[in-house]
N, CA, C and O atoms as CSV, one atom per row, in Angstrom:
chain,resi,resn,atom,element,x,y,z
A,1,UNK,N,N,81.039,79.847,-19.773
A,1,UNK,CA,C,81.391,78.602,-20.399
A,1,UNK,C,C,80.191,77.658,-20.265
A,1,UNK,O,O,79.588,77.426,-19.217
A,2,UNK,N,N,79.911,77.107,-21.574
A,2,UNK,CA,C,78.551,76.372,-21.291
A,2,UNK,C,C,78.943,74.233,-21.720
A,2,UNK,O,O,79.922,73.856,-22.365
A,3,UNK,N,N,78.260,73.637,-21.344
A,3,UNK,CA,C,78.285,72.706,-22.199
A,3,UNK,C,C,77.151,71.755,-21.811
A,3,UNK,O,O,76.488,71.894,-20.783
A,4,UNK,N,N,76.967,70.713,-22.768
A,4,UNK,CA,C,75.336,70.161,-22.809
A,4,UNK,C,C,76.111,68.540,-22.920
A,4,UNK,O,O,77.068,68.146,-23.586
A,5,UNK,N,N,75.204,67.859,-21.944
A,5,UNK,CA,C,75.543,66.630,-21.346
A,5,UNK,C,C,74.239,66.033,-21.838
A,5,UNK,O,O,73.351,66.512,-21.133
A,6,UNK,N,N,73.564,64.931,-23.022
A,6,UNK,CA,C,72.635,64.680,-23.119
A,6,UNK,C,C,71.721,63.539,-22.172
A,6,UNK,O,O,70.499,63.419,-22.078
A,7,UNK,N,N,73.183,62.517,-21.314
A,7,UNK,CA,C,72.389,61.764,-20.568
A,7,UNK,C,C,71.878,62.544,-19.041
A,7,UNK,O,O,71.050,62.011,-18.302
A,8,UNK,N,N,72.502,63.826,-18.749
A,8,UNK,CA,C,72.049,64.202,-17.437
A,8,UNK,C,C,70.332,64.581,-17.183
A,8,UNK,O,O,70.013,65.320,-18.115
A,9,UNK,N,N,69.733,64.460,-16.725
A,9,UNK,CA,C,68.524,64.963,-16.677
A,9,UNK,C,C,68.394,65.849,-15.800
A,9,UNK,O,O,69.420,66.072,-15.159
A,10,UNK,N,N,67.263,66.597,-15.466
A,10,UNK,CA,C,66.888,67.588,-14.376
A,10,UNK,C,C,66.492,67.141,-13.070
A,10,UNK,O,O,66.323,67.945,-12.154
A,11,UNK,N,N,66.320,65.780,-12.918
A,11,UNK,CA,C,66.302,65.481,-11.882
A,11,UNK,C,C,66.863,64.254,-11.476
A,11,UNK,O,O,66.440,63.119,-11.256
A,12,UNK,N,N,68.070,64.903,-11.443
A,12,UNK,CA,C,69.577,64.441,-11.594
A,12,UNK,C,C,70.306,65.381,-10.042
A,12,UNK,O,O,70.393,66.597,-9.874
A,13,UNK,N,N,70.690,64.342,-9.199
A,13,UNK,CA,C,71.736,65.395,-8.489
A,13,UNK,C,C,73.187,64.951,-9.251
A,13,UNK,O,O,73.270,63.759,-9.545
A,14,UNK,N,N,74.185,65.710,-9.546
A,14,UNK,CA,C,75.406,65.465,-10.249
A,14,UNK,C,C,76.299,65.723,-9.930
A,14,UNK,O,O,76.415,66.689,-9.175
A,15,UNK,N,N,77.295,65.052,-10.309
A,15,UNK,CA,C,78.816,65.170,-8.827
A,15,UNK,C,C,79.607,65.859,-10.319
A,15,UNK,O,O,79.634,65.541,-11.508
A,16,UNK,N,N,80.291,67.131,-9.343
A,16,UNK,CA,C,81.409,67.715,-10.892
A,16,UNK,C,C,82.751,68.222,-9.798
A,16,UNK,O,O,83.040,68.916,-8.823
A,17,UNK,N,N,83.178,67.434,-10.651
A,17,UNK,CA,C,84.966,67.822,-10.566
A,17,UNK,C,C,85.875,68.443,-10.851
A,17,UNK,O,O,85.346,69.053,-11.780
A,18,UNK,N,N,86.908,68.834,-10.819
A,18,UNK,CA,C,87.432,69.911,-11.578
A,18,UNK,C,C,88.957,69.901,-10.808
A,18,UNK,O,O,89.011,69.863,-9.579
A,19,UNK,N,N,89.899,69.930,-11.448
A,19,UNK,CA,C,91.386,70.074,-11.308
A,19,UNK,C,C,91.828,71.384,-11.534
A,19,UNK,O,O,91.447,71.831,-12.617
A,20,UNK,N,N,92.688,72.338,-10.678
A,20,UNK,CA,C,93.653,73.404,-11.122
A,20,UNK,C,C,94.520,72.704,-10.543
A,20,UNK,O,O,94.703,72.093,-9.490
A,21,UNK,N,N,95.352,73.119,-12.172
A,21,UNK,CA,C,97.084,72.670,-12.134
A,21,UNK,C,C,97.887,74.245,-12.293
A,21,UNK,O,O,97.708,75.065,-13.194
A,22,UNK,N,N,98.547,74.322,-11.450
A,22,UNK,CA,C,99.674,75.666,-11.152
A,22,UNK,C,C,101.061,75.014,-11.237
A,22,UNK,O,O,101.479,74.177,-10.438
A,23,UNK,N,N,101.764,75.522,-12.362
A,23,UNK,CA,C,103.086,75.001,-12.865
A,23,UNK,C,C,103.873,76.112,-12.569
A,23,UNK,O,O,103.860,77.003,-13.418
A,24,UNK,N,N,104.629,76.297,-11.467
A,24,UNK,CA,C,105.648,77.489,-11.414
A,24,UNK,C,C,107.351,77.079,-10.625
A,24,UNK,O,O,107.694,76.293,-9.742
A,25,UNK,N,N,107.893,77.815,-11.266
A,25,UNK,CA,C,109.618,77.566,-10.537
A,25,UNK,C,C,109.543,76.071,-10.691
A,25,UNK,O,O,109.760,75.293,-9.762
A,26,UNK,N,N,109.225,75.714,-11.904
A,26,UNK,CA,C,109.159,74.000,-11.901
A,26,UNK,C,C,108.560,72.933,-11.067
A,26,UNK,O,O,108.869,71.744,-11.148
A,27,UNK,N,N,108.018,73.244,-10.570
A,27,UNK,CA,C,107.119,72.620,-9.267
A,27,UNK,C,C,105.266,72.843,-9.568
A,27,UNK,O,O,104.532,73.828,-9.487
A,28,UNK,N,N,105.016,71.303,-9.961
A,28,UNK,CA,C,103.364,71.304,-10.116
A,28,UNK,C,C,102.550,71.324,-8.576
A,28,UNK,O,O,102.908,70.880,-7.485
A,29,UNK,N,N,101.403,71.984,-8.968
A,29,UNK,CA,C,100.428,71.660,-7.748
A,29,UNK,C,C,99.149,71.720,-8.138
A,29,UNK,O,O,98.729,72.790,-8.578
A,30,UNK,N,N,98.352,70.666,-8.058
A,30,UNK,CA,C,97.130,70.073,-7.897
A,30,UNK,C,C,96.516,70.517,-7.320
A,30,UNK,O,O,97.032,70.545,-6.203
A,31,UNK,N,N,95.148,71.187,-7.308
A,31,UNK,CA,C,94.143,71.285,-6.497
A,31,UNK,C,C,93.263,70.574,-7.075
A,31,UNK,O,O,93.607,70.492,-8.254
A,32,UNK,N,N,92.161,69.920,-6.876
A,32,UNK,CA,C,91.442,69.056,-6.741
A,32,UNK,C,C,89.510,69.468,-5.771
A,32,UNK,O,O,89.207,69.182,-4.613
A,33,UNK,N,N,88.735,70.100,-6.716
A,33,UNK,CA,C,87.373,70.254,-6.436
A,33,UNK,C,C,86.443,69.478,-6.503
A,33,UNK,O,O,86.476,68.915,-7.597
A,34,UNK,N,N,85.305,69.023,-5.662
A,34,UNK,CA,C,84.346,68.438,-6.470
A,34,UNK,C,C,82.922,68.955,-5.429
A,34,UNK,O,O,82.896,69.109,-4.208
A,35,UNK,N,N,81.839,69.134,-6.431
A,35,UNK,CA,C,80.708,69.895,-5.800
A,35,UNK,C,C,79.812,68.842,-6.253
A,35,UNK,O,O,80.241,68.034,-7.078
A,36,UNK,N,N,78.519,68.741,-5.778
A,36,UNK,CA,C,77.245,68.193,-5.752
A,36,UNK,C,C,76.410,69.584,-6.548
A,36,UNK,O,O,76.682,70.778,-6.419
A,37,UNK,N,N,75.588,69.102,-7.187
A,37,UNK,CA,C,74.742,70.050,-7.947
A,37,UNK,C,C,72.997,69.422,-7.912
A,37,UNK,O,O,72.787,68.210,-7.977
A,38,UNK,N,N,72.397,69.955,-7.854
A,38,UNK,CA,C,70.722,70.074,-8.047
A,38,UNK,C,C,70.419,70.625,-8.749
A,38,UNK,O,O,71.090,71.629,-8.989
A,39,UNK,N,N,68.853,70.270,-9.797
A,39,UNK,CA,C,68.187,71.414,-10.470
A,39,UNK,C,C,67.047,71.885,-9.760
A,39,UNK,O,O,66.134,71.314,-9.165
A,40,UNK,N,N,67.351,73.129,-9.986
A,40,UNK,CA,C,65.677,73.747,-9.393
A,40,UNK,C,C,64.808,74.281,-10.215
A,40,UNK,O,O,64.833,75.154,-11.082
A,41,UNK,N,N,64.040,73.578,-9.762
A,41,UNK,CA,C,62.687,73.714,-10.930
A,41,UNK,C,C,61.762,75.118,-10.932
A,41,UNK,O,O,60.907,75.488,-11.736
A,42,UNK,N,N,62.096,75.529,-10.138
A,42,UNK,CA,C,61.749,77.366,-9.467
A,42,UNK,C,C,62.852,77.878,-10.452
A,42,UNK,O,O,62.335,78.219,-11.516
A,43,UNK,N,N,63.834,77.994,-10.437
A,43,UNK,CA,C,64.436,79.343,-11.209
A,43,UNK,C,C,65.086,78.695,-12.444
A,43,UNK,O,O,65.472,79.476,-13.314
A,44,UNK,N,N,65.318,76.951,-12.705
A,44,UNK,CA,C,65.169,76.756,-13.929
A,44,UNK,C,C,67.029,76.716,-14.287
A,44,UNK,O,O,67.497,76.989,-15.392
A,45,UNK,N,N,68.089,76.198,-12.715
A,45,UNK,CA,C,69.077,76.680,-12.937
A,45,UNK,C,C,69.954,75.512,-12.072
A,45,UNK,O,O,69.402,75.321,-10.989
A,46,UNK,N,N,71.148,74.691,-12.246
A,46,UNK,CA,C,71.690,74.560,-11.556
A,46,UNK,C,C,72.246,75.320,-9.558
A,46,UNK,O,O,72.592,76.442,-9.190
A,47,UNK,N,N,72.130,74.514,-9.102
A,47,UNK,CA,C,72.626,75.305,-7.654
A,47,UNK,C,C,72.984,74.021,-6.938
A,47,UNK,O,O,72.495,72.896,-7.044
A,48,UNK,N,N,74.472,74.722,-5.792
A,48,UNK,CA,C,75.239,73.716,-5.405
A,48,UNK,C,C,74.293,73.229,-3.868
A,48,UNK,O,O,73.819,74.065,-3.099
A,49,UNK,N,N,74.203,72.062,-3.721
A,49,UNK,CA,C,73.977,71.187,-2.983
A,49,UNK,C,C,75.131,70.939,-1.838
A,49,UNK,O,O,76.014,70.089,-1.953
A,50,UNK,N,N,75.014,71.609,-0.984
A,50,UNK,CA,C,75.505,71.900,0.236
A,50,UNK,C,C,75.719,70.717,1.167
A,50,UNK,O,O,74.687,70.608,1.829
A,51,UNK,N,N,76.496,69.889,1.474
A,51,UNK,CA,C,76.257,69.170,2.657
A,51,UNK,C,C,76.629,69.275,3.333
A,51,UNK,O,O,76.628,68.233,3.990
A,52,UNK,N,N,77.433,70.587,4.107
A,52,UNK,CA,C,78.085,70.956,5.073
A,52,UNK,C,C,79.516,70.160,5.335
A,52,UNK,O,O,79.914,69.135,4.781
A,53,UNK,N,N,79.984,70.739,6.078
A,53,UNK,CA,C,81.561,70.975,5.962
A,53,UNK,C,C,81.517,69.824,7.383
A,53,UNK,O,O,80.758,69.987,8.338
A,54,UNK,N,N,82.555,68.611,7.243
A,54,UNK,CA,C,83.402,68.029,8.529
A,54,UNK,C,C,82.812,68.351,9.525
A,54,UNK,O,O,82.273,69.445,9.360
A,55,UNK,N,N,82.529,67.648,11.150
A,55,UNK,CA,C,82.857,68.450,12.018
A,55,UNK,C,C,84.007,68.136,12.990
A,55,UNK,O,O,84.884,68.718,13.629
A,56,UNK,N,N,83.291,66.281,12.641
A,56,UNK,CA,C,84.583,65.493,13.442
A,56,UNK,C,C,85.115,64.310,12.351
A,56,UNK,O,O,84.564,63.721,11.421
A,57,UNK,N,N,86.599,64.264,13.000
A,57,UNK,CA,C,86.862,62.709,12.276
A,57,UNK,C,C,87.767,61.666,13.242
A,57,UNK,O,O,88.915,61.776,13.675
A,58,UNK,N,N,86.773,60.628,13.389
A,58,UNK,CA,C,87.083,59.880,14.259
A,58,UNK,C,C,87.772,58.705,14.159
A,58,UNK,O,O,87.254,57.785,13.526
A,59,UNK,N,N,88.950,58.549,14.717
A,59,UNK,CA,C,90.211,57.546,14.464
A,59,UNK,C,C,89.749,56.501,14.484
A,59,UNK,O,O,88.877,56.432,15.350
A,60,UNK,N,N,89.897,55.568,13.925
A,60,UNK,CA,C,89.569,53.879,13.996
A,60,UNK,C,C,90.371,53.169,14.223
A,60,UNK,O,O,91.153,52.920,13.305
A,61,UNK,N,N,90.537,52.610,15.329
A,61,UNK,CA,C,91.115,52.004,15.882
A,61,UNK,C,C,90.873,50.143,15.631
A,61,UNK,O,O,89.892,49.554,16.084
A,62,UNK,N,N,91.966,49.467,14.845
A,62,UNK,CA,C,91.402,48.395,15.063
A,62,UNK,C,C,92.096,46.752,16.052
A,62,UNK,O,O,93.298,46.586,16.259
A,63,UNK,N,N,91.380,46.104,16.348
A,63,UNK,CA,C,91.821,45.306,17.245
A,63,UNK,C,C,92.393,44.024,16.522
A,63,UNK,O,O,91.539,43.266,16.062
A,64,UNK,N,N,93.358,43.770,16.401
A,64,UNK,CA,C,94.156,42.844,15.526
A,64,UNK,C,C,94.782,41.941,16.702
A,64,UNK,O,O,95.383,42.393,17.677
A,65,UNK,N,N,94.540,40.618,16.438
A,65,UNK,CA,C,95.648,39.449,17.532
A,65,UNK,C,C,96.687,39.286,16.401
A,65,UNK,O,O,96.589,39.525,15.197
A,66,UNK,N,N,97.485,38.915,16.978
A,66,UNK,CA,C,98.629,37.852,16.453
A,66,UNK,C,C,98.291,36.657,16.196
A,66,UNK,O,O,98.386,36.154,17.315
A,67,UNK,N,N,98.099,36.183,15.797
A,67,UNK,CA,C,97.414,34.918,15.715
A,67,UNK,C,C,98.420,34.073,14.942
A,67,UNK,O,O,97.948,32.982,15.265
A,68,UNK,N,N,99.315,33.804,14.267
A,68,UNK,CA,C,100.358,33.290,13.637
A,68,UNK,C,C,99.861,32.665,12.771
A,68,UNK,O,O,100.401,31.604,12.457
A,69,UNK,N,N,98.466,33.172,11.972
A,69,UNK,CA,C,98.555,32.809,10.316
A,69,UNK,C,C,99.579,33.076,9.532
A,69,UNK,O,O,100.548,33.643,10.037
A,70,UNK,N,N,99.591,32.756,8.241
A,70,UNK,CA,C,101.001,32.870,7.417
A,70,UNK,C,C,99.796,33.202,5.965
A,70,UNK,O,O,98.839,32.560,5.533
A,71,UNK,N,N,100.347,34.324,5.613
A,71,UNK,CA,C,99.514,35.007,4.430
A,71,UNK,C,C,100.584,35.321,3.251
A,71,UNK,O,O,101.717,35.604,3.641
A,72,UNK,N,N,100.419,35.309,2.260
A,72,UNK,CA,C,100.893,35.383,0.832
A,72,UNK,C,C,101.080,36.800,0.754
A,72,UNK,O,O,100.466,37.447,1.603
A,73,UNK,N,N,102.009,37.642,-0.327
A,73,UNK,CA,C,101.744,39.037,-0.956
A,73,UNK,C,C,100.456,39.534,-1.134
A,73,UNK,O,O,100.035,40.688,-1.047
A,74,UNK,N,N,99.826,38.358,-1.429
A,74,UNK,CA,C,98.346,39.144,-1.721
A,74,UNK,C,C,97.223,38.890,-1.019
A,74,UNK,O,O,96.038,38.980,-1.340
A,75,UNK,N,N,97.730,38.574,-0.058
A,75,UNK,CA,C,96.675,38.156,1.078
A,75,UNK,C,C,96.106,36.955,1.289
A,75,UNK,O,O,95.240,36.801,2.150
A,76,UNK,N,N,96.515,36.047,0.564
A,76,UNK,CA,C,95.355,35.009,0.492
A,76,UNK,C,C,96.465,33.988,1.912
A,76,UNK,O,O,97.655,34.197,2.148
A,77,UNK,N,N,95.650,33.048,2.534
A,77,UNK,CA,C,96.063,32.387,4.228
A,77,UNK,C,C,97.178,31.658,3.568
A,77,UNK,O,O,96.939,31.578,2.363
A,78,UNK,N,N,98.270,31.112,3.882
A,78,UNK,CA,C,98.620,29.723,3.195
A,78,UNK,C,C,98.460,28.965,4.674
A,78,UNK,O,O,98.127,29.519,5.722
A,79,UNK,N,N,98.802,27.474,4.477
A,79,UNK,CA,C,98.639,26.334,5.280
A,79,UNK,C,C,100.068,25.949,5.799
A,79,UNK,O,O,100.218,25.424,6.902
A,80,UNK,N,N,101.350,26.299,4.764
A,80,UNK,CA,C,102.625,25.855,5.376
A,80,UNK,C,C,103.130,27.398,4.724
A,80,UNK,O,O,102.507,28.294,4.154
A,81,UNK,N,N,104.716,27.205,5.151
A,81,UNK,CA,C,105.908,28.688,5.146
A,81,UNK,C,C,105.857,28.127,3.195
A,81,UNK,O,O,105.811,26.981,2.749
A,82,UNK,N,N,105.876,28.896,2.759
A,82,UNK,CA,C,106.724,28.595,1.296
A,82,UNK,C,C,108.282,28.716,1.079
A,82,UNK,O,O,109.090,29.555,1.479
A,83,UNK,N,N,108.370,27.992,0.584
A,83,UNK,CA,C,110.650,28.431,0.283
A,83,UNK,C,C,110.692,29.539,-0.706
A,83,UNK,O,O,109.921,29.809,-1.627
A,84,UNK,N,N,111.476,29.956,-0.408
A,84,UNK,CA,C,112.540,30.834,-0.585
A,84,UNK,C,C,111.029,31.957,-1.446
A,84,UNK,O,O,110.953,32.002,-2.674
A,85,UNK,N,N,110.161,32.612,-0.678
A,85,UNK,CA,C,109.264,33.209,-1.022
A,85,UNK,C,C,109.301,34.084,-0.245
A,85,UNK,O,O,109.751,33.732,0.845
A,86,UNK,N,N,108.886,35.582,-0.357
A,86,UNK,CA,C,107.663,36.177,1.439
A,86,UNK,C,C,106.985,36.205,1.633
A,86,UNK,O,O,106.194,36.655,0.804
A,87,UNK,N,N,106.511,35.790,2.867
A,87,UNK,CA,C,105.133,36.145,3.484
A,87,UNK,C,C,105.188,36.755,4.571
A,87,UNK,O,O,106.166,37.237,5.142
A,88,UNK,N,N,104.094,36.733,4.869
A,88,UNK,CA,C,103.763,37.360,6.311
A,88,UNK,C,C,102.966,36.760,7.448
A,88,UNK,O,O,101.934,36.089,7.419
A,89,UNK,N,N,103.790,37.220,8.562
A,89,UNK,CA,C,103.019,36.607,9.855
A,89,UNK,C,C,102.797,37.520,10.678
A,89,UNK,O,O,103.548,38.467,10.446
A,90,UNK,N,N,101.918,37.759,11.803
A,90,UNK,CA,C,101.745,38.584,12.557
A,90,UNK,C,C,102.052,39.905,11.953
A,90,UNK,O,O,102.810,40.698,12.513
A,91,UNK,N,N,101.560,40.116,10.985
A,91,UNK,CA,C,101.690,41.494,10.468
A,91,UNK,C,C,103.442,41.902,10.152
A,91,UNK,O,O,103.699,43.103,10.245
A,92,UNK,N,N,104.238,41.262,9.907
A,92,UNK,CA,C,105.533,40.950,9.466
A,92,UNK,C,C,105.947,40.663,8.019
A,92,UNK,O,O,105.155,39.948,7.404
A,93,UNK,N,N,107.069,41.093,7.332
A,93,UNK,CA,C,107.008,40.406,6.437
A,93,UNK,C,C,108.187,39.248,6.694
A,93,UNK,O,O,109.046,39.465,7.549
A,94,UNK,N,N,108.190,38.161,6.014
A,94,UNK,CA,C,109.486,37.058,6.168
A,94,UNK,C,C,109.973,36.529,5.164
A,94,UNK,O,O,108.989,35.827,4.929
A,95,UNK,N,N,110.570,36.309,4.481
A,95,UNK,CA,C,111.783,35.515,3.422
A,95,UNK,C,C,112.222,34.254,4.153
A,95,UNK,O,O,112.751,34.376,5.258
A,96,UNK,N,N,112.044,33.068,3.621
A,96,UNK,CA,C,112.275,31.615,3.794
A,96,UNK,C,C,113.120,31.393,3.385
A,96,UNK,O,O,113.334,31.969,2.318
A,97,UNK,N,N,114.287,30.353,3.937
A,97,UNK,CA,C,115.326,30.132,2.965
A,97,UNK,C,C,115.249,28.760,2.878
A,97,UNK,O,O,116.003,28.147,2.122
């Protein structure tokens, strides 16, 4: 299977993606690929660009106070409670009446 991409160039590294969808007993499943590619100017050919596999993944932990700001749905601080709205405090959500 071939196909010709006119903005890629050869010295281009290029990210390619690719989906298999498996539809069986009514139940879809997704797989989901994506490779790094190089050209090499020696054999004149695409070849995958390796960056090695995981070794660790390290939890992030973050340090949050309570601090009793009062924040909106969308994040933004407010200054007083709003009525009959929610927000959030200390990582809470709340309804005003």
């Amino acid at each position: 299977m071939y196909a010709c991409f006119g903005q890629i160039l050869t010295t281009d590294t290029v990210k390619v993606c690719y989906d298999v969808m498996i539809y069986e007993s009514g139940v879809l499943e997704v797989c989901t690929r994506c490779d790094w590619l190089t050209f090499d100017q020696n054999s004149y050919t695409w070849i995958l660009y390796n960056i090695g596999n995981p070794t660790a993944v390290k939890q992030v932990e973050f340090n949050i106070a309570n601090n009793g700001k009062i924040y909106d749905l969308l994040g933004r601080e407010l200054v007083e409670i709003p009525v009959g709205e929610m927000y959030i405090r200390n990582r809470m959500l709340y309804i005003s009446k």
